[in-house]
N, C-alpha and C positions, 0 to 999 in steps of 0.2 A: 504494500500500500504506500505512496507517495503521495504529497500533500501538493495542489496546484492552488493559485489565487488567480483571482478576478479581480476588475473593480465594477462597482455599481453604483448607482442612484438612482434611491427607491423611492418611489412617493409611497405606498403602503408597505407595512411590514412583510419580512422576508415569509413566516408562517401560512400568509394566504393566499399562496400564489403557486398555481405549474406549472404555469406557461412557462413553454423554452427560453422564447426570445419573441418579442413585441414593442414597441415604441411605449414608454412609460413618462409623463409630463413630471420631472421636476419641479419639487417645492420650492425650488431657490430659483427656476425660471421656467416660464410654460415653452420653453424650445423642448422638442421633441428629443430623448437619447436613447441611441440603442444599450436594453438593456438586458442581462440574463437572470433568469430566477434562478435560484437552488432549488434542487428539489426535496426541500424540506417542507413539510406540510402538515398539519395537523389534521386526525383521521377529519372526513367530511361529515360523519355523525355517527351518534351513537346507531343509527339504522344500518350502518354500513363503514364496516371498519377499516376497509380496503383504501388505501390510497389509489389515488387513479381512477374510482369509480366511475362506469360511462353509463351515458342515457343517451336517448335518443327516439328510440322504436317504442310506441306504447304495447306494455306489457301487463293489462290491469288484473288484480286478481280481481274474483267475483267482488261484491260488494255486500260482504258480510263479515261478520265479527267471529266466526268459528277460529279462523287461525288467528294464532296470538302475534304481537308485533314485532315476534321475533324472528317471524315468517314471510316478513314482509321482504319484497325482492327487487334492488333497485335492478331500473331496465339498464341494458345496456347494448353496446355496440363499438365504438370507437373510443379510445382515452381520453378524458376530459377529465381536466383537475378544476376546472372552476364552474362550480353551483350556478350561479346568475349571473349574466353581462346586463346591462342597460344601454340602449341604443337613445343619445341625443337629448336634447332637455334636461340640462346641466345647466342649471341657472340658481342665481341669490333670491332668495326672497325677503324682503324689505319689512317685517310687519310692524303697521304705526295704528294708530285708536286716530280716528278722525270725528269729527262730530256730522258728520256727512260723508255718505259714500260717493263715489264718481259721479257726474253727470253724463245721462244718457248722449247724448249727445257728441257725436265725434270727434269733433273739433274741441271741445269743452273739456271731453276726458284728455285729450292731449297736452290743452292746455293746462291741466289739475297737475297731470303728471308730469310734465316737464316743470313745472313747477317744485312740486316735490324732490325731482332730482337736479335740482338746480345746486341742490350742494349734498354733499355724501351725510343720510343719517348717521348718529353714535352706531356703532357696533351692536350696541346692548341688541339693538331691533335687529339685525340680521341673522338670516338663517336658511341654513341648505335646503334647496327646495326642488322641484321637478321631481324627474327620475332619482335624484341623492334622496329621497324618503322610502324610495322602494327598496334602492341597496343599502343603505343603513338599518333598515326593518330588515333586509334580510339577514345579514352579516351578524344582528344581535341574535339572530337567531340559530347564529352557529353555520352558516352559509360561506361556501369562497364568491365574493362578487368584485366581479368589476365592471367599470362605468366609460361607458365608449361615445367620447362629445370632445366638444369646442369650449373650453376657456381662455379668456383675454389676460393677456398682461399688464393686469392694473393691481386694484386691492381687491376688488371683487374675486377674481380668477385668483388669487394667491389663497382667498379666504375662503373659497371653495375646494382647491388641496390640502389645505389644514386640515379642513374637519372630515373630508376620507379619509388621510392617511392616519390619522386619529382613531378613525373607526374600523380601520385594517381594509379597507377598498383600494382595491387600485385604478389608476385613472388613465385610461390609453386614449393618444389625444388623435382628433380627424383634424389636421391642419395638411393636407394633401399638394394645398394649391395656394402656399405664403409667398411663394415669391411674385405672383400677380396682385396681393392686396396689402396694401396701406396699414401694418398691425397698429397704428395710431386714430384707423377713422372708427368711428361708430359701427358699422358693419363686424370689426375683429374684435369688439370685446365683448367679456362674458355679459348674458343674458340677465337682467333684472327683472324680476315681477314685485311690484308694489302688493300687500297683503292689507286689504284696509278693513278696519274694524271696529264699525260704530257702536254706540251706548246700548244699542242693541241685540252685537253680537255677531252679527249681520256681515255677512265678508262682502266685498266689492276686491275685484282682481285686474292689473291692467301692467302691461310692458309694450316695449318699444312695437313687437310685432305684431298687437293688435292695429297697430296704424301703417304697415304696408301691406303690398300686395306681394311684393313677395320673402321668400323665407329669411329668418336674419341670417343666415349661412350659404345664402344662393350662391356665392362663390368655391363652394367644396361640391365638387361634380364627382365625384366618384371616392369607393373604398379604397385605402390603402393597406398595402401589404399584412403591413401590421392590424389594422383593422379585422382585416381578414382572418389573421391567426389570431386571434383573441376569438372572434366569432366561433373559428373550427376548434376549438379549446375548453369551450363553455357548453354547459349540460342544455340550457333555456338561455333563449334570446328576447329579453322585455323591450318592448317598443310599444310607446302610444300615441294619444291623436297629437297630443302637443309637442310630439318631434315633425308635424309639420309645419309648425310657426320656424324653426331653426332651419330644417333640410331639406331638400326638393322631395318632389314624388319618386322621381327617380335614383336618388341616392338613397331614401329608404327601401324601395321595393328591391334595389340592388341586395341591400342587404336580407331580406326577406329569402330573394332566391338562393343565394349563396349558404345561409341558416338550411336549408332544405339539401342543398347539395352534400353538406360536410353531415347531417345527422344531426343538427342543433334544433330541440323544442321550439318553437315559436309562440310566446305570452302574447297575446293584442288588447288593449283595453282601449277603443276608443274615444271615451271620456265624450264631454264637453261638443268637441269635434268634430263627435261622427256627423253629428246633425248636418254640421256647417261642409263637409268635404262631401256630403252624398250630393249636396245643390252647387259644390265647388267646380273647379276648371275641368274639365275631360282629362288631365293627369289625374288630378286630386282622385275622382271618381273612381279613376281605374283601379289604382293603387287603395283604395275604403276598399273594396269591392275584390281585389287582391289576398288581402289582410283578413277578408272574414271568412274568404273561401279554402286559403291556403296556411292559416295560423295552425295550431295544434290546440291551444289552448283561447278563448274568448269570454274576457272580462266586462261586463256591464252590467249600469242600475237600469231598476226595472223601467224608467223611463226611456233611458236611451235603447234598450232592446224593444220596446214598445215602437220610438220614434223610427227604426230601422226595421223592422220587420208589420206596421201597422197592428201588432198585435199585443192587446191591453192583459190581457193573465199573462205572467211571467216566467212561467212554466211554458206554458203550448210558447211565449216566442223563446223561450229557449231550445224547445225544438225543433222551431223553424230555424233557427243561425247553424244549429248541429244538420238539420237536412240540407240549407243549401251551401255547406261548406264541404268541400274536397278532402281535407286532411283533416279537420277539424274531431277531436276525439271529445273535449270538454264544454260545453258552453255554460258560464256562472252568470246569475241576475243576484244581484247584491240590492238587498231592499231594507236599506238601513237597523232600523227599530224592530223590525218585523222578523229579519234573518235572510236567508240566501238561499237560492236552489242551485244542485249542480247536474246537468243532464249529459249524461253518455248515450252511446249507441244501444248500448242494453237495460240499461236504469237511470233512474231519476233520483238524487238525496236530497232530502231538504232539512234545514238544519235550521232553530227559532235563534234570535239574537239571546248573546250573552243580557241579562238584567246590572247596569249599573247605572252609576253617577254620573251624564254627560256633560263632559267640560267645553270640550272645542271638535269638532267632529274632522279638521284637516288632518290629513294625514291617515287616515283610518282606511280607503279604499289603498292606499299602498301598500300599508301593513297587512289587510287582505290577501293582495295578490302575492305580499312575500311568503308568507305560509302557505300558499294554495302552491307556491313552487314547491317547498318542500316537500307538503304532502306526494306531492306530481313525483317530482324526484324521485323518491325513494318508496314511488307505487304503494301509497298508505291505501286504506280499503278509503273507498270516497265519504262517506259519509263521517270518518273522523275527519279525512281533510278538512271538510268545510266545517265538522265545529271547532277544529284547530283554528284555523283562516278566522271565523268570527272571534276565538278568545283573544286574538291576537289585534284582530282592529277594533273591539270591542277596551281593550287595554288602552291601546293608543286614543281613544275617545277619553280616558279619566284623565290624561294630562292635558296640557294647553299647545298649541303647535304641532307642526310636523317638525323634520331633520331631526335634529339630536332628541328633540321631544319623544319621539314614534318610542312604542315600547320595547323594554326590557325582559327577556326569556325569563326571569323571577318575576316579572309584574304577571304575564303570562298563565305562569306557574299558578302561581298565588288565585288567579281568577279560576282557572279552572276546578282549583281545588273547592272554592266556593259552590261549583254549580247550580248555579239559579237562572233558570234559561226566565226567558220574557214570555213565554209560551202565551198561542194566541188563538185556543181550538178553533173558533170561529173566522178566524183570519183564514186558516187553513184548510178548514172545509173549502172557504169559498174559491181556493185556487184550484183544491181537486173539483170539485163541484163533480160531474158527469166524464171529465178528462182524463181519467185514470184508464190507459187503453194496455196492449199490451204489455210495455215497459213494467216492469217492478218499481216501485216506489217506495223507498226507505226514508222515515223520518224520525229525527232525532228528537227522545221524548224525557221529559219529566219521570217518566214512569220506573220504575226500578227495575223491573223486568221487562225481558221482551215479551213483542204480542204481534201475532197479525191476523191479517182474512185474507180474503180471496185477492184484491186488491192494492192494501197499504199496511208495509209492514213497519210495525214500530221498535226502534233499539234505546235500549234506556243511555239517558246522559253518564249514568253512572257508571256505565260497562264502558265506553270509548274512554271518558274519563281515568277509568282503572288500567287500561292498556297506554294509554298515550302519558301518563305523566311516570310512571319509571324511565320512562325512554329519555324523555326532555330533561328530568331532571339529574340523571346518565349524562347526558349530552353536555349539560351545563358543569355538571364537576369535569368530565375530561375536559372538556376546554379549560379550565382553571388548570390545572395539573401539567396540561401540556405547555400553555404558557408560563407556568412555572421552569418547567425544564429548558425550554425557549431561554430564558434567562440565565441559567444555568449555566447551560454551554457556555454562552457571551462570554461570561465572569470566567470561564476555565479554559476556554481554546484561546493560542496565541500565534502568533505569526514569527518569524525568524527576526531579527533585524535587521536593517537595511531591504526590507521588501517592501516594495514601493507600492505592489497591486495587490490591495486589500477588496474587500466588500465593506461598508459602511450601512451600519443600521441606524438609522436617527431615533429619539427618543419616542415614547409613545406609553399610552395608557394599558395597562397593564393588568388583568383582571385578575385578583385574587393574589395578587401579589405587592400591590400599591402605587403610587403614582410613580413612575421615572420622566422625569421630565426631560433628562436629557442623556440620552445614552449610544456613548461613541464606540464599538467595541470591533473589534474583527472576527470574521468568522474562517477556519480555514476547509474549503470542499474538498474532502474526502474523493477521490476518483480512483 
């Protein structure tokens, strides 16, 4: 055995990461440097203790609770070390208390807002926002993620690698096409969304790219290389509508196809969006229309699956996005207060909201969709997924904020352990009403026992519950322990003197072992 070195510069810790080699954005400057990971990794969860684990091919077991969670079998096919990437929508959010939210009015909202950003808020109010809520929901939940977008070289974009590399994300940057633009005009810097929130509570939302036509990243035409191996790397590919304010139709559908070529899941949540790109440009359309046919996975509220398939019970349009999509294996309608449905090829789960204390409801459809990967991942039976996915965005509702707010795998914990679902028989009659056709239909109940008929069979809260918190709470001590040794090594491997090409870990938070604010060490790879 002989001892070689490298150098590197990480924006996220060495621990979360297997990509080979991919373009990683520097904390000390958003230029692009080629970087290497070690292949040091911490297992990807207690479900699956293998390093390397792949997905790809859905592999569902049936959707029942006979087999224990110890049966559970992630898919696989090609190697992939990292859980979730995020596609685009890498932007600060701003959030201030205003005594009035924006005026309707176009010109008026622009004017409010340029106003407001006529000088940089205190810090206190900013906070990672977009797709940084879905990877930091994930990553707390014991996930490798990384985040594939456009950051500027200002404070903005520097305050947006903080708090990944903070949260163990890494950030591979799309700057394809800098030597055609001006990294000083409006166009290259990072994305702001102003987060306004009156007396009331009441969010009003607004950035630069509600006031063009087109994307604030029209000038990156295509994937790069590195782009590309982060994509064939990653288990699940998350992309939603508001990566088309930042990137054309065609640089996201690029990425769509390429996701399908290597064996990478496809998330879609059209959010907000979908509405606006079904009546958008003939790209727009195609690429909405792309995405619901050709995703693996399809995320919406019961309105927008309404607004998109003209069908008002949220069940039947989730089986309409599931009939007229091509690859599509999941379709989920997310109906806040009430709970969620998730509909397969073979059955239907439905699942009532967690019962709690609602603080601020942002952030809460991310934290959804990060647990609804995990579930996905590591082939949970469906109907714990989706009451994992509500404890999880049900969690993120008791705090205030998204980014660093979204919940904690203990806060999690802790809720489920609770089990007080919102249950709402009459709610639910009324979505099966006469609907109940075929398909199986599994709902998550109050009940201590299970029960079913002919038609709708019931699993109690208490039995998902029984199976899924050994696993989580498994999952949350290895991660401690392994980060412990993480540290470990540091303080004990040493390099020769006079070697010049080290690996460099910069400091970072540290779970279960306490704050290191600043930690310089070397590591030496073993080959």
């Amino acid at each position: 055995m002989h001892h070689t070195t490298i150098t590197l510069n990480l924006t996220s810790p060495i621990p979360h990461h297997g990509l080979s080699s991919y373009h990683l954005i520097s904390r000390q400057s958003p230029k692009l440097t080629l970087s290497i990971s070690p292949t040091v990794c911490r297992p990807h969860s207690v479900f699956n203790r293998a390093n390397g684990v792949e997905i790809s091919v859905p592999k569902h077991v049936p959707n029942s609770l006979n087999g224990s969670a110890q049966d559970w079998k992630p898919r696989s096919v090609l190697l992939k070390n990292v859980d979730v990437a995020t596609l685009g929508n890498l932007c600060v959010d701003i959030v201030l208390k205003v005594p009035n939210l924006p005026p309707a009015k176009l010109e008026d909202r622009k004017a409010y807002m340029d106003h407001l950003a006529a000088s940089p808020p205190d810090k206190q109010y900013w906070e990672a926002g977009g797709n940084c809520n879905m990877a930091i929901a994930a990553a707390r939940l014991g996930q490798h993620c990384i985040t594939i977008g456009h950051v500027g070289n200002e404070i903005y974009g520097q305050f947006l690698l903080d708090v990944l590399h903070d949260e163990g994300i890494g950030v591979v940057g799309m700057s394809e096409n800098t030597d055609f633009v001006d990294s000083s005009s409006a166009s290259y810097e990072t994305l702001l969304c102003w987060v306004l929130v009156d007396s009331m509570q009441r969010h009003g939302f607004c950035s630069r790219a509600d006031f063009s036509s087109k994307p604030a990243f029209s000038w990156l035409s295509k994937l790069s290389g590195e782009v590309k191996i982060a994509i064939k790397c990653s288990k699940v590919l998350f992309c939603n509508g508001y990566g088309f304010d930042e990137l054309s139709p065609g640089v996201i559908t690029s990425a769509l196809e390429y996701a399908i070529d290597v064996g990478t899941s496809i998330f879609f949540d059209p959010g907000p969006r979908g509405k606006s790109l079904s009546a958008g440009t003939p790209e727009e359309q195609r690429a909405l229309n792309q995405f619901l046919r050709m995703s693996d996975v399809l995320l919406l509220t019961s309105d927008e699956a309404e607004s998109l398939t003209g069908i008002g019970n949220p069940m039947l349009a989730g089986q309409e996005l599931l009939k007229r999509g091509v690859r599509v294996k999941w379709a989920l309608v997310k109906m806040g207060s009430k709970g969620s449905i998730l509909v397969s090829k073979s059955s239907v789960s439905c699942a009532p909201a967690f019962k709690v204390n609602v603080i601020d409801t942002v952030g809460c459809g991310d934290s959804f969709v990060a647990a609804i990967a995990f579930g996905f991942i590591r082939n949970m039976p469906m109907v714990s997924t989706l009451a994992f996915a509500n404890a999880v965005g049900a969690a993120t509702a008791m705090g205030r904020g998204a980014g660093r707010n979204v919940a904690t795998l203990d806060q999690v914990i802790k809720l489920m352990k609770a089990s007080d679902l919102n249950d709402d028989d009459a709610f639910w009659n009324e979505i099966f009403g006469e609907n109940l056709g075929s398909q199986e239909v599994v709902k998550l109940s109050k009940m201590v026992t299970m029960g079913s008929d002919s038609r709708l069979r019931c699993v109690s809260l208490q039995c998902v519950v029984s199976e899924l918190l050994p696993k989580l709470e498994s999952a949350r001590e290895e991660g401690t322990v392994h980060e412990y040794k993480i540290v470990y090594r540091l303080n004990k491997l040493r390099l020769h003197k006079g070697t010049s090409e080290v690996i460099q870990l910069e400091g970072r938070n540290i779970s279960g072992v306490g704050e290191v604010q600043s930690l310089q060490k070397s590591i030496v790879v073993l080959r």
